[in-house]
C-alpha positions as CSV (number, residue, x, y, z in Angstrom):
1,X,0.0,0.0,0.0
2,X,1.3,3.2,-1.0
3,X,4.6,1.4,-0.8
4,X,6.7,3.8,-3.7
5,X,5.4,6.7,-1.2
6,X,5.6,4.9,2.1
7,X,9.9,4.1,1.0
8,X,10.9,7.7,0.5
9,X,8.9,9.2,3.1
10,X,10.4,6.8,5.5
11,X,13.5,7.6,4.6
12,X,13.5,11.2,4.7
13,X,12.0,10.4,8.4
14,X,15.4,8.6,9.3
15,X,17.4,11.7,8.2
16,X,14.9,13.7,10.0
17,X,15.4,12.1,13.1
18,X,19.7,12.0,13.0
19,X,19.4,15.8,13.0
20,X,20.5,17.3,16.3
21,X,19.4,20.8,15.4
22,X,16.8,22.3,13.4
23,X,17.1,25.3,11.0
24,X,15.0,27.0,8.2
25,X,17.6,26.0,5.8
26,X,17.7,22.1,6.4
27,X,13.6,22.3,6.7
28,X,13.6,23.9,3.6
29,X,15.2,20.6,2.2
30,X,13.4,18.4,3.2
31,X,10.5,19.5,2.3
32,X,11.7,19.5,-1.1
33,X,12.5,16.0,-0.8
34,X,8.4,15.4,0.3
35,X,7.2,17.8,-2.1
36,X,8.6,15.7,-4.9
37,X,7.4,12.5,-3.4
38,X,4.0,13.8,-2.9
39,X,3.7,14.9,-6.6
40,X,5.4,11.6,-7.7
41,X,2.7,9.7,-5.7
42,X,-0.1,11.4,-7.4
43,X,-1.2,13.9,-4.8
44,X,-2.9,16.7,-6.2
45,X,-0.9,20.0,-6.2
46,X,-3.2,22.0,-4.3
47,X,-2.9,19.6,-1.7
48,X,0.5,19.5,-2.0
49,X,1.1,23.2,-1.6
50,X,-1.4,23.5,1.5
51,X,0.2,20.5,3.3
52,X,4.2,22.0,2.7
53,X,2.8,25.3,4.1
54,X,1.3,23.5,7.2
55,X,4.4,21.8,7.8
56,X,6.5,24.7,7.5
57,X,4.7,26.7,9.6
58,X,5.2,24.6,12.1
59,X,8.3,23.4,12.1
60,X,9.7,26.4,12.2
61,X,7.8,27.7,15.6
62,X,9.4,27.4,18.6
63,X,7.8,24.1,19.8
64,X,10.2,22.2,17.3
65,X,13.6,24.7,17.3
66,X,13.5,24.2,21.4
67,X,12.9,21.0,21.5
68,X,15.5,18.9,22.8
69,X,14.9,16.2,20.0
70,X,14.4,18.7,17.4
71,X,14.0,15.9,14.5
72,X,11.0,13.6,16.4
73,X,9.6,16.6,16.8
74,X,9.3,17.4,12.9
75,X,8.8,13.7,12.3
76,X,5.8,14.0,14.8
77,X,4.2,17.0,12.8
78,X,4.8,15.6,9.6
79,X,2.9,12.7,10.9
80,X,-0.2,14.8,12.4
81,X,-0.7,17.2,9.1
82,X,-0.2,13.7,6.8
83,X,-3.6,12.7,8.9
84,X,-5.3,15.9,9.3
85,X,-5.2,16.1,5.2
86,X,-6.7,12.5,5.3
87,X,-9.1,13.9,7.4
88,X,-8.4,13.3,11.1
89,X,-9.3,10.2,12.7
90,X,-12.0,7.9,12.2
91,X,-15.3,9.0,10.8
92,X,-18.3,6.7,11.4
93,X,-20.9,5.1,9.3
94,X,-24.1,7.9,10.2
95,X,-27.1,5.4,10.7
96,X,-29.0,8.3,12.9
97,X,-32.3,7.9,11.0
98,X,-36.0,6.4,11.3
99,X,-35.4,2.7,10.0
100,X,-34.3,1.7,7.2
101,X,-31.2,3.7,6.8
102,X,-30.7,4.5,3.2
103,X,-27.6,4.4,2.1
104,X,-26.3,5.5,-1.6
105,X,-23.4,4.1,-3.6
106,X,-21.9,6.6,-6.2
107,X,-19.3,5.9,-8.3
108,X,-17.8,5.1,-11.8
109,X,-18.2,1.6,-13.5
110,X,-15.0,-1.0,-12.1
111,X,-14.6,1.2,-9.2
112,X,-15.8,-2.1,-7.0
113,X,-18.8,0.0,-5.9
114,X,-21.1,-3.6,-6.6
115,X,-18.7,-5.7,-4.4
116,X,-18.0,-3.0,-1.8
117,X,-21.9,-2.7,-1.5
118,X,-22.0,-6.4,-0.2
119,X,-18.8,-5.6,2.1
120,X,-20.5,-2.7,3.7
121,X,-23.5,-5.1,4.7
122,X,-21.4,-7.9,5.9
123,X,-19.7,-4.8,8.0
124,X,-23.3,-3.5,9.1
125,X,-24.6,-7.3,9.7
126,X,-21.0,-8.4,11.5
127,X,-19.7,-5.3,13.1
128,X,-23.5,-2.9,14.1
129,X,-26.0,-6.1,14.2
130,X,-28.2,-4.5,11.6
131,X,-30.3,-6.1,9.3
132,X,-29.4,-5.0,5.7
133,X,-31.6,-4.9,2.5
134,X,-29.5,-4.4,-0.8
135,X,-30.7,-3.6,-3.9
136,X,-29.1,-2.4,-7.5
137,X,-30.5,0.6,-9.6
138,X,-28.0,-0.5,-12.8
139,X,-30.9,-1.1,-15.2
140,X,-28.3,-0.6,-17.8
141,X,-25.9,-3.7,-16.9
142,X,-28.2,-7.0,-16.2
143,X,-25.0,-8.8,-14.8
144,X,-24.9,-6.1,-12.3
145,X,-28.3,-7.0,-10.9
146,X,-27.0,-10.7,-11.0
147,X,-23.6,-9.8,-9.2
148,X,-25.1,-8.1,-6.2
149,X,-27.5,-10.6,-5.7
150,X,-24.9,-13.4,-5.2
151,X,-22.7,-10.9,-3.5
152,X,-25.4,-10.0,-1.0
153,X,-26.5,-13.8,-0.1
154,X,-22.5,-14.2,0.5
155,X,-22.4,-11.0,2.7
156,X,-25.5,-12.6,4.9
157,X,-28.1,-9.4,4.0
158,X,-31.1,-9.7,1.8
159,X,-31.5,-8.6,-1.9
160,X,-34.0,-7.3,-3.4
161,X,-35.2,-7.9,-7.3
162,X,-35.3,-5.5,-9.9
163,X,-35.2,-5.6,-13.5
164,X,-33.1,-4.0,-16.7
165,X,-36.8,-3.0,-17.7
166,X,-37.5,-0.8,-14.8
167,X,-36.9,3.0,-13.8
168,X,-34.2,2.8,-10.7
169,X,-36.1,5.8,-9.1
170,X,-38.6,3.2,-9.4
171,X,-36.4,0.4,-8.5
172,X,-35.2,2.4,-4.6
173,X,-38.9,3.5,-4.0
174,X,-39.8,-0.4,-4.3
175,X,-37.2,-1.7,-1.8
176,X,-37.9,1.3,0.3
177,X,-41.3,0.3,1.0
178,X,-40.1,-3.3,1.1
179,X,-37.4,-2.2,4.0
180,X,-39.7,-0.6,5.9
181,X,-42.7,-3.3,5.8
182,X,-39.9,-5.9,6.6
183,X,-38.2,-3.7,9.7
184,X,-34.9,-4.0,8.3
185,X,-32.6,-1.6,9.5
186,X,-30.3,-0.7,6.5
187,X,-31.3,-0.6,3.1
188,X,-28.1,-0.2,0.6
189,X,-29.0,0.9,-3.1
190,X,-26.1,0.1,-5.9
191,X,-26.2,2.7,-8.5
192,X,-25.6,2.6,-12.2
193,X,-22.0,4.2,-12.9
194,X,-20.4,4.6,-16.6
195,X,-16.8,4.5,-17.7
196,X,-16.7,8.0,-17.6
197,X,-18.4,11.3,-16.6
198,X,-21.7,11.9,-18.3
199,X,-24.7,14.5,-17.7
200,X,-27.1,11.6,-18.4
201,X,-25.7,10.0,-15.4
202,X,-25.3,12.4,-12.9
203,X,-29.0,13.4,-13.4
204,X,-29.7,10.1,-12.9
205,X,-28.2,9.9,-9.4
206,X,-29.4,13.4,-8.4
207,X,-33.3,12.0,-9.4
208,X,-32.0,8.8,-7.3
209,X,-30.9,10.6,-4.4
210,X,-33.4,13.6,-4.3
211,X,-36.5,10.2,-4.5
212,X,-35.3,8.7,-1.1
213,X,-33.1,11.0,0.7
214,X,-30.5,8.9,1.8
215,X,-28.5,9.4,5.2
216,X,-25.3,8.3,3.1
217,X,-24.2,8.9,0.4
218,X,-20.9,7.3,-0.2
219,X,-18.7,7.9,-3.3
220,X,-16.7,4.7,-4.2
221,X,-13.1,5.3,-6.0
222,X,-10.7,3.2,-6.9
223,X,-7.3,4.4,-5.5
224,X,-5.1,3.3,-8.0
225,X,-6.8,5.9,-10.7
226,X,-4.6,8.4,-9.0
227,X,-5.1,11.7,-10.2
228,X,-8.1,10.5,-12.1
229,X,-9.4,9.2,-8.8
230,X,-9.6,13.1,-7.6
231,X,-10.9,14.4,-10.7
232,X,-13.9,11.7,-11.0
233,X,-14.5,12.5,-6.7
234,X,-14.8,16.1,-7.7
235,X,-16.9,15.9,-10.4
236,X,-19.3,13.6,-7.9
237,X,-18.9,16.4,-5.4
238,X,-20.5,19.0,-7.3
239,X,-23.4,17.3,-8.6
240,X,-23.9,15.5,-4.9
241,X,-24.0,16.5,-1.1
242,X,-21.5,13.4,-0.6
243,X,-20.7,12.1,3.0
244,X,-18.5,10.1,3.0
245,X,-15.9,8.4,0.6
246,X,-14.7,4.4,0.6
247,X,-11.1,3.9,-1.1
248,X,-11.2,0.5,-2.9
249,X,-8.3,-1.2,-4.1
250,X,-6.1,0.4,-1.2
251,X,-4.0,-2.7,-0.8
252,X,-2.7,-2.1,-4.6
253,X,-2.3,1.5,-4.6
254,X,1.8,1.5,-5.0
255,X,1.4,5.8,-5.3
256,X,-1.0,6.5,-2.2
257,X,-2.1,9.9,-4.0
258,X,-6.0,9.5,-4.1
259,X,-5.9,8.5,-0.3
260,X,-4.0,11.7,0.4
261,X,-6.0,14.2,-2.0
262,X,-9.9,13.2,-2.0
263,X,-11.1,14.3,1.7
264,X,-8.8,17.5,0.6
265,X,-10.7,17.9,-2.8
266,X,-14.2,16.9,-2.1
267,X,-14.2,17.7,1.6
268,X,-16.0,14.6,2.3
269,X,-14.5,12.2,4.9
270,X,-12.7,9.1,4.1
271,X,-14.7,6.2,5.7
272,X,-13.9,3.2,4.7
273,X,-10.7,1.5,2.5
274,X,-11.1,-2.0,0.5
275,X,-8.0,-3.7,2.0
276,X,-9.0,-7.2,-0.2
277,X,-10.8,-8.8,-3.2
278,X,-12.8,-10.6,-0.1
279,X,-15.9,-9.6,1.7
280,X,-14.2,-9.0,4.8
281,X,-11.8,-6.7,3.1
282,X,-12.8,-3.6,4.7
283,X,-11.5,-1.5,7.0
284,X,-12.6,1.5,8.9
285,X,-10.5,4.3,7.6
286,X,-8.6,5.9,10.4
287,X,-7.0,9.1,9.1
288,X,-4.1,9.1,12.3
289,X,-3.2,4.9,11.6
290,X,-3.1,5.1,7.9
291,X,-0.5,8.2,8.0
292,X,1.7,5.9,10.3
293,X,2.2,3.4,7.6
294,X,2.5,6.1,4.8
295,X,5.7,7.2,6.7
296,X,6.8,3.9,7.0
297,X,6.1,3.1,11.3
298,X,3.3,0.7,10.4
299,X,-0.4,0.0,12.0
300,X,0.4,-2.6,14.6
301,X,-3.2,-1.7,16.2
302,X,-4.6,-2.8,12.8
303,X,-1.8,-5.9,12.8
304,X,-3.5,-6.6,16.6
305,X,-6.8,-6.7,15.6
306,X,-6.4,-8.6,12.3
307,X,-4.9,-10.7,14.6
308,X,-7.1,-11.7,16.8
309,X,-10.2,-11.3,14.8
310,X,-8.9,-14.2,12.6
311,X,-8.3,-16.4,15.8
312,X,-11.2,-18.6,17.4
313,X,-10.4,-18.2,21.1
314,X,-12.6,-21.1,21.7
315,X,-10.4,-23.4,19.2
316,X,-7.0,-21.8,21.1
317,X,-8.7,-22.1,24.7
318,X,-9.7,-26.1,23.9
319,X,-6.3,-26.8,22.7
320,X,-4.5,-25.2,25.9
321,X,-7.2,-27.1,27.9
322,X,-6.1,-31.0,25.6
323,X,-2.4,-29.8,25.9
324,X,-2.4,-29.2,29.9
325,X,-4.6,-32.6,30.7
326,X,-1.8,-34.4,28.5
327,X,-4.1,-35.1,25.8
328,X,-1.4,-34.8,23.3
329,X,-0.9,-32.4,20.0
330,X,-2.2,-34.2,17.0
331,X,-2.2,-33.8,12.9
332,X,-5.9,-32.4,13.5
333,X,-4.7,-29.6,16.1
334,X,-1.4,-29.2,13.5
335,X,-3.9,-28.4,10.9
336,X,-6.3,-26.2,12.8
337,X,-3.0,-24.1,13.4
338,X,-2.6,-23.4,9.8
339,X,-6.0,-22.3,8.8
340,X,-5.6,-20.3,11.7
341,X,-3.2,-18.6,9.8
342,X,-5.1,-18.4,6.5
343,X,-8.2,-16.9,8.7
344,X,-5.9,-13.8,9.5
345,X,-5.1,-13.0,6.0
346,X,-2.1,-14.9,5.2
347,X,1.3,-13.8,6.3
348,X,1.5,-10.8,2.9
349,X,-1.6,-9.1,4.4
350,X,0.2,-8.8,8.0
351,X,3.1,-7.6,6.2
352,X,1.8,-5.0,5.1
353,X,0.9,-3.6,8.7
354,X,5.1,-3.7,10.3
355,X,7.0,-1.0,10.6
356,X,8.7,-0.4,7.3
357,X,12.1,-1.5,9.1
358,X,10.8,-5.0,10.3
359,X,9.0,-5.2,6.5
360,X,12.0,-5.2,5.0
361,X,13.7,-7.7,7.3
362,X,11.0,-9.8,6.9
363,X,10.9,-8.5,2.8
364,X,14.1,-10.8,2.8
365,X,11.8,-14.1,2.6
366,X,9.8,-15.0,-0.2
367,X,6.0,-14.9,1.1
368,X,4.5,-16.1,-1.8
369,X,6.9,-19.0,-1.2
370,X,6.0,-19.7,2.0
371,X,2.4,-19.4,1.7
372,X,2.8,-22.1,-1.5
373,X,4.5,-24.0,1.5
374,X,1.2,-23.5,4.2
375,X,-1.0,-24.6,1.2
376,X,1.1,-27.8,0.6
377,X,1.5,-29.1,4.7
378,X,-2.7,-28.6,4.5
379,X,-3.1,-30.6,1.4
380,X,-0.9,-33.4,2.4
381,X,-2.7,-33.4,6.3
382,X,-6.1,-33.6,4.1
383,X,-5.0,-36.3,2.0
384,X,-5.1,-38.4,5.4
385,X,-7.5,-40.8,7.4
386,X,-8.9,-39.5,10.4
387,X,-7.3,-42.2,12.2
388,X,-3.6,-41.2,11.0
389,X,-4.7,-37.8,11.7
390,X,-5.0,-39.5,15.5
391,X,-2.1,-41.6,15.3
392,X,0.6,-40.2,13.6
393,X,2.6,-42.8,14.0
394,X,0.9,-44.9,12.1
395,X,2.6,-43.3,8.7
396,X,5.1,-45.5,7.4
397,X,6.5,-45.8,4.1
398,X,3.3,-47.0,2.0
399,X,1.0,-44.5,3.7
400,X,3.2,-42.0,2.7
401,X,3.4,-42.9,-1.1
402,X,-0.6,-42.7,-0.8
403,X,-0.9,-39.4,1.2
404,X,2.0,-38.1,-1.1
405,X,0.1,-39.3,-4.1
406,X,-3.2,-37.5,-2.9
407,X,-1.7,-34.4,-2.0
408,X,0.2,-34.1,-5.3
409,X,3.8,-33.5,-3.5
410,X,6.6,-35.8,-3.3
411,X,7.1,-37.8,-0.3
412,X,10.2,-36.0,1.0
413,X,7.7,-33.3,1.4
414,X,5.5,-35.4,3.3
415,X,8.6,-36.5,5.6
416,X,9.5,-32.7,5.6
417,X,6.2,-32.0,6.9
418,X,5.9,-34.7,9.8
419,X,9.4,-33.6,11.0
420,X,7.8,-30.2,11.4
421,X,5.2,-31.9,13.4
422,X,7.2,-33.5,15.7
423,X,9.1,-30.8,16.7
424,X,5.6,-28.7,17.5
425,X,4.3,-31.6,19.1
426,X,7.8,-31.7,21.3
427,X,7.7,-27.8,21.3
428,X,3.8,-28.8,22.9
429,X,4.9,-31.4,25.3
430,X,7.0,-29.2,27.1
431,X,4.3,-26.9,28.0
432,X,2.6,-29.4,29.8
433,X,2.6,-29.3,33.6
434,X,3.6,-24.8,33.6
435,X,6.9,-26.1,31.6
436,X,6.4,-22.7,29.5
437,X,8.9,-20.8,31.1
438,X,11.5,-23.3,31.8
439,X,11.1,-24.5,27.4
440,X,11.5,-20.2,27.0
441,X,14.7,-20.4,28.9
442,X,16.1,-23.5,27.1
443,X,15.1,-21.7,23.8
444,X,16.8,-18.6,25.0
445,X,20.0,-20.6,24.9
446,X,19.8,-22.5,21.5
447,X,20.7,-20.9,18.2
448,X,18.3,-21.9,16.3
449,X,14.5,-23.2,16.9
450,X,11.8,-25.6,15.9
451,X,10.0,-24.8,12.4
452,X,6.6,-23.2,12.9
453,X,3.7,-24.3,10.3
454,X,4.0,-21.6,8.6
């Protein structure tokens, strides 16, 4: 994310942070160095100009040329005006409205505004326990109708039928009345969009929004358009009273322009980001978290609860439980540890939340590599019976050509993979009894460790 951005900045905030003494010359150059990193990342130049004033203002008063660590100082305000232009913060989802809350997605054709839709009511469903209608006012694209109705039935919510032969005015004052007869909570209405700026289509959406006076309306942009991305959100701007904006494509956005010039440009706050192709790929857009990992010190309160969102605390708890009654570690629990991993995102999506120092350390390994790796060690546990699941040691040499066979690996992958086992399920052992500490110090002492499953 932003990761052409995120490198320079966060090495301009090394050489910020080595200088003992702060002057109007040496703040003159680095702010150079960002204005040219800004403009190279597609920030728009208004922006750009406002946001080098800020700064300079600043870090020239006295609070930073008295300070006794003159360069945290200026890496701290670089930090708080990066957020303030991204608008400060977190700004919620408004749902203060007599059920159901209507809520308007605007935005251009391959934006992602059909898919984000259905994210936004798995968000509502999973996150406010509302109950969420959809429906989609693209009369002029039947597979759009088709695609937010299986998007919605994966999201949880309900959909709502319409038809390339209706009016969508039509279409929203339907599944208005609908909503409200069926006491759902939220209703979300898709919108038509076109490859480009039109006057047929933003009449359209003022008819639309003027018809059922939504509490929301959200403009959906794709972040990677970059300079495009800023013209399209003004044009919405003018033609709408926008409240909000969701960044899709975030997680592929290598510039990190748009991000930094829409809530500028538009003066609408940023309120959610697509962080994934998934349905679960969204993310409340904090303004104060986001600036941390454009200059390069990460989101570890994002990396936290990515974390722990992915992990079934029952699962863990029953394992601790089997592992302290001497139950023993088995291929099943070996197995449950993997997907555990897979639930959190995989180890590129936690990546992408380290400090940029720690990234690149960890940079060093091939992810993609090791994830290939994960996918293998599940296949080849699949490929077995429950009962060599149990018994492990039941595997010899021509249950090994089978499993090996099944999985599609060779059996020295299979070995490789139950000598990995063993040394979690020794790793496991030693916790039994409150042996935790005493394994920790052993560990402390030994050069290298056992091999995680992932």
């Amino acid at each position: 994310m932003a990761s052409a951005l995120t490198d320079k900045l966060s090495r301009l905030v090394k050489e910020i942070r080595g200088q003992a003494r702060i002057t109007e010359s040496n703040v003159s150059d680095m702010l150079r160095e960002v204005r040219m990193a800004l403009l190279e990342a597609d920030v728009a130049l208004p922006v750009v100009r406002d946001f080098i004033a800020r700064v300079k203002e600043k870090a020239l008063g006295q609070d930073v040329l008295g300070s006794l660590t003159p360069g945290q100082a200026l890496v701290s305000i670089v930090n708080k005006e990066l957020a303030a232009t991204m608008g400060e913060g977190v700004s919620d989802i408004n749902l203060a409205a007599q059920p159901p809350a209507v809520i308007l997605m605007a935005g251009l054709q391959g934006a992602g505004k059909t898919t984000t839709t259905a994210k936004l009511a798995k968000h509502l469903i999973e996150k406010r326990n509302k109950k969420v209608l959809t429906v989609s006012g693209d009369v002029y694209r039947p597979a759009a109708i088709e695609q937010l109705k299986t998007v919605t039935a994966q999201a949880g919510a309900e959909w709502f039928s319409s038809s390339p032969d209706q009016k969508p005015v039509d279409i929203a004052l339907a599944a208005l009345d609908y909503a409200r007869k069926h006491y759902f909570d939220v209703l979300l209405v898709d919108t038509a969009g076109r490859l480009a700026i039109d006057e047929a289509l933003m009449r359209e959406i003022r008819e639309l929004h003027a018809a059922i006076s939504p509490v929301e309306t959200l403009f959906v942009v794709d972040a990677m358009q970059g300079q495009d991305a800023i013209n399209t959100a003004k044009a919405f701007k003018e033609a709408l009273p926008l409240t909000g904006i969701i960044l899709t494509k975030l997680d592929g956005d290598s510039r990190g322009g748009a991000a930094l010039s829409v809530r500028q440009i538009t003066g609408a706050p940023i309120k959610f980001a697509g962080t994934s192709e998934k349905l679960d790929g969204l993310e409340v857009f904090d303004a104060e978290r986001h600036a941390g990992r454009v200059l390069g010190m990460g989101d570890i309160l994002a990396l936290v609860e990515q974390v722990t969102s992915g992990v079934d605390m029952a699962a863990a708890q029953k394992l601790a439980a089997k592992v302290k009654s001497g139950g023993g570690f088995d291929l099943n629990d070996f197995l449950a540890q993997i997907q555990q991993m897979k639930q959190m995102g995989g180890l590129s999506s936690l990546m992408d939340k380290l400090p940029s120092a720690l990234a690149a350390k960890a940079g060093q390994v091939d992810m993609g590599r090791v994830e290939k790796e994960v996918k293998r060690k599940e296949g080849i546990i699949q490929s077995m019976t429950p009962l060599e699941r149990r018994k492990p040691e039941l595997i010899k040499a021509t249950r090994k050509r089978r499993i090996a066979a099944g999985a599609g690996v060779q059996v020295q992958e299979v070995n490789r993979m139950l000598k990995e086992f063993e040394q979690m399920q020794d790793m496991m052992k030693k916790m039994k009894g409150g042996g935790m500490m005493k394994m920790m110090k052993r560990l402390g002492g030994m050069k290298g460790m056992p091999k995680m499953p992932f």
